[in-house]
C-alpha positions in Angstrom: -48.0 -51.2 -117.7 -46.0 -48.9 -120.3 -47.7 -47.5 -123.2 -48.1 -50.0 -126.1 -48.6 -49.6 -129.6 -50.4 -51.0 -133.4 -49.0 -49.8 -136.0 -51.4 -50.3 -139.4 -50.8 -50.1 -142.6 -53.4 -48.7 -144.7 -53.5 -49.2 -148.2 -54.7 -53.7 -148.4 -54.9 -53.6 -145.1 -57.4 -51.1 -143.9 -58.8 -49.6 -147.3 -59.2 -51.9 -150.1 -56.7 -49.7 -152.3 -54.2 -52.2 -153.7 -55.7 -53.9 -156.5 -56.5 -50.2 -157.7 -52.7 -49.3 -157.9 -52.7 -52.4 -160.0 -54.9 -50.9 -162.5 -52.9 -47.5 -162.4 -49.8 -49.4 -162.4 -50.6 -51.6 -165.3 -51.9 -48.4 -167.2 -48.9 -46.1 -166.4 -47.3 -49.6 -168.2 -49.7 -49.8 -171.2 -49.1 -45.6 -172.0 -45.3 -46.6 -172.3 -45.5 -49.5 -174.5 -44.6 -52.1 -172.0 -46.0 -55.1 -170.7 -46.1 -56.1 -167.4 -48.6 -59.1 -165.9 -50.9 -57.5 -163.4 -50.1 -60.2 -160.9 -46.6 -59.7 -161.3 -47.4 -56.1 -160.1 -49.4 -57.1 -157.5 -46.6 -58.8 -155.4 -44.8 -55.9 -156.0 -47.8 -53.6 -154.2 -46.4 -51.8 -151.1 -42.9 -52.1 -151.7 -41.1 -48.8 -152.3 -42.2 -47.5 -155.5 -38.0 -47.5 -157.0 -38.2 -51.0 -155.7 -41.4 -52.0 -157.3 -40.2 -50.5 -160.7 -36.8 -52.2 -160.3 -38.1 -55.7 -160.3 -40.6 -54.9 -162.8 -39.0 -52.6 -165.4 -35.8 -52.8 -164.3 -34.3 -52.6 -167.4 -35.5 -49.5 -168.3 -33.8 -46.3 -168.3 -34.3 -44.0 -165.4 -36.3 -42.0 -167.4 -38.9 -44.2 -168.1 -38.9 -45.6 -164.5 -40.1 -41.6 -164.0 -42.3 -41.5 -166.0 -44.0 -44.5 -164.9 -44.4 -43.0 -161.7 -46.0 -40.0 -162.8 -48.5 -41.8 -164.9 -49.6 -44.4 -162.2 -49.9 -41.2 -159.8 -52.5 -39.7 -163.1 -54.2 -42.6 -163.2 -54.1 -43.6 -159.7 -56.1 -40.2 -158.8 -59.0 -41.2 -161.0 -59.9 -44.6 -159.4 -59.5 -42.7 -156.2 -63.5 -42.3 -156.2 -63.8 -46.4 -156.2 -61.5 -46.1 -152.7 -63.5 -48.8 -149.9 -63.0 -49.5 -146.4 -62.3 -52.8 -145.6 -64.9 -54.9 -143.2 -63.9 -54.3 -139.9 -61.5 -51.6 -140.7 -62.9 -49.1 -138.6 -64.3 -51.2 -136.0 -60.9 -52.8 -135.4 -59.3 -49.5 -134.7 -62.1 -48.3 -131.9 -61.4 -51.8 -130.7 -58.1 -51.6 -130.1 -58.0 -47.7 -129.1 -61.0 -48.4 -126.4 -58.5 -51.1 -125.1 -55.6 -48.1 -124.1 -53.8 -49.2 -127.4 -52.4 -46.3 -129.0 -52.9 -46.6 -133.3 -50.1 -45.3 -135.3 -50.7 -45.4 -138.9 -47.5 -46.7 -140.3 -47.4 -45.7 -144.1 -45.0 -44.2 -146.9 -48.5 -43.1 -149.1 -47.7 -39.9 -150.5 -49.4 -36.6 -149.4 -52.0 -36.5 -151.7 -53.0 -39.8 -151.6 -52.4 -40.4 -147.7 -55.6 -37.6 -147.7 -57.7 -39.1 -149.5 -57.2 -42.8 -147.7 -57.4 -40.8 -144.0 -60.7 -39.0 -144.9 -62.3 -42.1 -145.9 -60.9 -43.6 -142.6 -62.0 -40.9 -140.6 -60.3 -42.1 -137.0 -58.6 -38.6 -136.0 -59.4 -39.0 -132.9 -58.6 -42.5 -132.1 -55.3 -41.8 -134.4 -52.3 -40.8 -132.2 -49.7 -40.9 -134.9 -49.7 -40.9 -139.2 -46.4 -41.6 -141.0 -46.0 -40.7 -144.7 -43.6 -41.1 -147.4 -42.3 -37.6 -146.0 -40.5 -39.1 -143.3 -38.3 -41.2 -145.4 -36.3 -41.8 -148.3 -36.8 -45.4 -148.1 -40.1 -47.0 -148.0 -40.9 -50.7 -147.2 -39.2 -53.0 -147.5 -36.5 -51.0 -145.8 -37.4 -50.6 -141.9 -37.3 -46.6 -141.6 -40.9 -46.2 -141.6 -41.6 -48.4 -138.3 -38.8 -46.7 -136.7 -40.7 -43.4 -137.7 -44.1 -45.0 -136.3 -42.2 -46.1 -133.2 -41.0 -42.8 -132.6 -44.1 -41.3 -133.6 -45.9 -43.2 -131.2 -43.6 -42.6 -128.2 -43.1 -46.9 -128.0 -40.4 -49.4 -128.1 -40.6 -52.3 -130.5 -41.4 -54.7 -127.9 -44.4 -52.9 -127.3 -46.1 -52.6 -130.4 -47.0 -54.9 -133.0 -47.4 -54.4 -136.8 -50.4 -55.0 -138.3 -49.8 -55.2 -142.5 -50.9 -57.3 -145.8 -47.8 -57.8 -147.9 -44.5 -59.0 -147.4 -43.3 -55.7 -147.2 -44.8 -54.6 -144.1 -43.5 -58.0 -142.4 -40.4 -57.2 -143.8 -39.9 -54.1 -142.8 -41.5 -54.4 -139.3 -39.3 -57.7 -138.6 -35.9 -55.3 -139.7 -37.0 -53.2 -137.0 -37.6 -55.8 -134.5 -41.3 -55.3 -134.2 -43.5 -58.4 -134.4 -45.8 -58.2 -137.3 -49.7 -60.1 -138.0 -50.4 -60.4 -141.6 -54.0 -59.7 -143.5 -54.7 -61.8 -147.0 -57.0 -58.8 -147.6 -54.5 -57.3 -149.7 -54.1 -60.1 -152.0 -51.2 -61.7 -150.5 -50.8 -65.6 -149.6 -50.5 -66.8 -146.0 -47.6 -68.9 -146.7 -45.9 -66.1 -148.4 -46.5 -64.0 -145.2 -45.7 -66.5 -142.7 -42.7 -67.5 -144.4 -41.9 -63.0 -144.2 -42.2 -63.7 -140.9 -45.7 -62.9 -139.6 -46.4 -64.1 -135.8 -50.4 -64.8 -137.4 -52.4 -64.5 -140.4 -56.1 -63.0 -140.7 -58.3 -62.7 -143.7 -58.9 -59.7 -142.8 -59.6 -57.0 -140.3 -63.0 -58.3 -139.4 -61.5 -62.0 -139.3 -59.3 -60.3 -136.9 -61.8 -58.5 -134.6 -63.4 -61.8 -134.1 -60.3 -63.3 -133.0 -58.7 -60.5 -131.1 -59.2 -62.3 -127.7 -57.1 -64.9 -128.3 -54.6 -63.1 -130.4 -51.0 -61.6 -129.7 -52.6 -57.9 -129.7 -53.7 -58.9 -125.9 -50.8 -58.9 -124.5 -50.8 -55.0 -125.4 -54.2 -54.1 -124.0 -53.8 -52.0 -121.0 -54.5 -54.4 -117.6 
């Protein structure tokens, strides 16, 4: 059997991380004068942050587009004390890496911040592969980043499957022809990722655990 592949997303999906860019988001927004719905910014969470500023403040100069990312990154670091795993988070990685799967950790996080999510994780040794927002110019919803975490992880897309909780990591992992199983644990509706093209949806990584048996991840375990 050839080698097969997960490729995870982190921030929603294994660390509960997203509604805490909200908050920095929403006060990088406040500090500029502008208002900005937090659930608006929300369904914006895990797009490329140029993206995510273009369909909320796209009418802004570029400047203050800049700006915004430096103050979400300020604010961003100080809620990164109140960082949580996910249930199951964990457990569903030794899972899948006890089953010969090999976990690439498919994410455009920023340097600093892809630190502070991996130490919380702590799976190096069950990790064979980390992206970062190093290996592109374009972030989700743009493929690039599952072609890095294929390449990464020495696999075709038809052996690997994406494991994400926002549109944008179905999105990007159906551009590159890799299926893709969707988490609500980042805040995102099932119909919404269903309808990005999702194979399944989970609540979350422990609703997944449960069900890995009779998911689409078996037809990766090694025979």
């Amino acid at each position: 059997m050839p080698s097969t592949a997960v490729l995870l997303d982190i921030d929603g999906t294994l660390v509960d991380s997203n509604f805490l860019h909200v908050e920095a988001w929403a006060h990088a927004f406040v500090d500029l004068g502008l208002s900005v719905p937090s659930w608006q910014i929300q369904r914006s969470i895990g797009a490329d942050s140029t993206e995510l500023l273009g369909r909320l403040i796209g009418d802004q100069t570029e400047e203050v587009q800049t700006r915004a990312k430096e103050l979400h990154s300020t604010h961003y670091d100080e809620l990164v004390p109140r960082l949580e795993l996910l249930p199951g988070a964990r457990e569903l990685i030794t899972d899948l890496h006890d089953r010969g799967v090999r976990i690439v950790l498919a994410t455009s996080a920023p340097a600093d911040e892809l630190q502070a999510l991996l130490k919380l994780l702590d799976i190096e040794d069950e990790t064979y592969a980390v992206t970062s927002s190093e290996d592109v110019e374009k972030a989700k919803p743009e493929p690039d980043i599952i072609s890095v975490a294929l390449q990464k992880g020495g696999i075709d897309a038809d052996h690997a499957i994406m494991i994400g909780d926002s549109t944008w990591d179905i999105t990007a992992a159906g551009k590159a022809g890799v299926r893709a199983i969707g988490l609500l644990s980042g805040g995102t509706g099932e119909d919404d990722l269903m309808q990005a093209g999702a194979i399944a949806v989970y609540d979350g990584a422990d609703d997944l655990r449960l069900h890995l048996a009779d998911s689409a991840l078996t037809g990766l375990f090694a025979q």
